[in-house]
Each structure stands twice: as structure tokens, then as C-alpha cells.
C-alpha positions as CSV (number, residue, x, y, z in Angstrom):
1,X,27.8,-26.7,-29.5
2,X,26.5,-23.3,-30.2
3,X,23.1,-22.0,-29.9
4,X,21.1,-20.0,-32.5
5,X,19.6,-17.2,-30.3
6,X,17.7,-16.1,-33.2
7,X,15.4,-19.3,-33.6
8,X,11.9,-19.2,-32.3
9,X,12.1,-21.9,-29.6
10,X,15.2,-20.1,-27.9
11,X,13.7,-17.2,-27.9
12,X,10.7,-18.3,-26.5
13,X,12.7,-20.2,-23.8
14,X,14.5,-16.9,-22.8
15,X,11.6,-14.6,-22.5
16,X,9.9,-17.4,-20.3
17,X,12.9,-17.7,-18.3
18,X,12.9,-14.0,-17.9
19,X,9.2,-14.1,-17.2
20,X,9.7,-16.6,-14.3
21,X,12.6,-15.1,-12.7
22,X,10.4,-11.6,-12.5
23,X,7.1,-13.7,-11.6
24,X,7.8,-13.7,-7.7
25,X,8.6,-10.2,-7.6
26,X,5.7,-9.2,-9.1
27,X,3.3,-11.3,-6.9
28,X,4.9,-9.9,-3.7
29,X,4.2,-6.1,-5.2
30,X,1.7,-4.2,-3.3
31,X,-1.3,-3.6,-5.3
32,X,-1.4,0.4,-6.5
33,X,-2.9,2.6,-3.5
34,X,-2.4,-0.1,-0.8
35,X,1.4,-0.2,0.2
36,X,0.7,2.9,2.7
37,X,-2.4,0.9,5.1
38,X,-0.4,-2.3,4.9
39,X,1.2,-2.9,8.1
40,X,2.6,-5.5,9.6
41,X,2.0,-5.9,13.3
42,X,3.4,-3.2,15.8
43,X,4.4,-1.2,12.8
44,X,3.9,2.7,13.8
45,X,3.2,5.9,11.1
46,X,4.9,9.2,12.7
47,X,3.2,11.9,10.7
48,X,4.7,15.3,11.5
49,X,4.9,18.7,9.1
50,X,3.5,18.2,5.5
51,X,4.8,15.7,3.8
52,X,7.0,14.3,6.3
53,X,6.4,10.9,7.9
54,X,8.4,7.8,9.5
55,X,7.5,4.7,10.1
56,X,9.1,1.6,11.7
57,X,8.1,-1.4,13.5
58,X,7.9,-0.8,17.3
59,X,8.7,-3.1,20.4
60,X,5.8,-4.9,21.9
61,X,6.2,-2.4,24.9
62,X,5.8,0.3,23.1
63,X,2.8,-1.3,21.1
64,X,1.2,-1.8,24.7
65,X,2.3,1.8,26.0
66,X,0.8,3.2,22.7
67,X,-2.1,1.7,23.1
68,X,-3.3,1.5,26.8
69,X,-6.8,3.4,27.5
70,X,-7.3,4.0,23.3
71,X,-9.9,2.3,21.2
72,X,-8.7,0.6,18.2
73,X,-10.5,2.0,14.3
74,X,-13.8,0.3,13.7
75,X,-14.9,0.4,10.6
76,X,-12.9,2.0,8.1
77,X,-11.4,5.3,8.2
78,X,-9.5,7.7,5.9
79,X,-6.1,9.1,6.5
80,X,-6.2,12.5,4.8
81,X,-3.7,15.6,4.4
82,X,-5.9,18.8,3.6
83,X,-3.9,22.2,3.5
84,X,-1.1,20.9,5.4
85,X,-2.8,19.1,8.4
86,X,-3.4,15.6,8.9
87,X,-6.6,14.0,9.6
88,X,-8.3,10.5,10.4
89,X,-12.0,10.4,9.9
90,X,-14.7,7.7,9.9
91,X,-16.2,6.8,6.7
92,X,-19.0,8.8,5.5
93,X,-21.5,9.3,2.6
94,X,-20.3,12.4,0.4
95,X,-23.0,14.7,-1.4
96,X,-23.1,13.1,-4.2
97,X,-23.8,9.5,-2.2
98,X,-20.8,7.9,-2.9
99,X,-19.3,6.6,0.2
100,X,-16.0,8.4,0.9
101,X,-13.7,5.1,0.9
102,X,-15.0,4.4,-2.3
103,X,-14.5,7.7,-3.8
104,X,-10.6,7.2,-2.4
105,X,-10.4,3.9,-3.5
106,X,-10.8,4.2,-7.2
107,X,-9.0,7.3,-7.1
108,X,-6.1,4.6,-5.8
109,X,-7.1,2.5,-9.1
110,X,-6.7,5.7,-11.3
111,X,-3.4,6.1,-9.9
112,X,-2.1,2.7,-10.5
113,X,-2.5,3.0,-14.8
């Protein structure tokens, strides 16, 4: 028996096919601008000289080590590299009223077109 890939219902058989082999792939994607503040428990961000960075997921001694006598982030706070240094800062109105997570936020969106 040979099939006629040119007919409408194969073809439409194949691309869903295709569709639903690339469906869980796409669902597990991180959405654009939130891959970097996604971490899994114990995972630690080394952030050295500009533009250098590791990460990796620590032991639970090292988690406790890390943190003992710190307080956790309330709230939210923005990573940031400005002119080569890093900084972590609080959330905060801007001038122009526009909270600052915001303002990073949809630049994230604008990115992700």
C-alpha cells in the first residue's frame, strides 16, 4: 500500500503529529525574561566580573551554611548589572511612577517578540 503524501488529510495528519511531538517541549519552555529567577531549591547564582556567572545546585549543608544569620528577600527585588557591578535592590517607584519591577518586566516581554 502506498501513501499519497500530497493529499490533504495526510498532510494534515503529519503536521499534527509534528505539532504534538513539539507540544511538550514547548509547555516546559520558560516563559521569555523568567528562566534567570527560576530556581529550583538550593540552586546558587555565583556572579563574579561582568558578565560572568555560575550557577549550580548546592548541598543542603551548604544551603544551611549560606544562609545562617541572613534574612531571606521580602518582597521583590531586582538583580541589576550597571557599569560592570552587580546589584540587588528592593523594589521602588521610579520618576515617572512606574514601579521598577514593572518597568523590568515588560522590558522582559519586549524581549521575548
Amino acid at each position: 500500500m502506498r501513501v499519497d503524501i500530497t493529499s490533504r488529510p495526510t498532510r494534515t495528519v503529519m503536521l499534527v503529529s509534528a505539532l504534538l511531538l513539539l507540544a511538550p517541549a514547548a509547555a516546559l519552555a520558560d516563559p521569555p525574561g523568567y528562566d534567570f529567577m527560576m530556581f529550583p531549591d538550593r540552586m546558587a547564582l555565583v556572579v563574579g566580573d561582568a558578565n560572568q556567572a555560575a550557577k549550580g545546585v548546592i548541598s543542603d549543608e551548604n544551603a544551611a551554611a549560606l544562609t545562617a544569620g541572613v534574612q531571606p528577600l521580602s518582597g521583590r527585588s531586582i538583580v541589576l548589572m550597571y557599569h560592570g557591578k552587580y546589584y540587588i535592590v528592593p523594589d521602588k517607584r521610579m520618576p515617572n511612577g512606574e514601579m521598577a519591577s514593572h518597568a523590568v518586566m515588560s522590558a522582559a516581554k519586549s524581549a521575548g517578540k
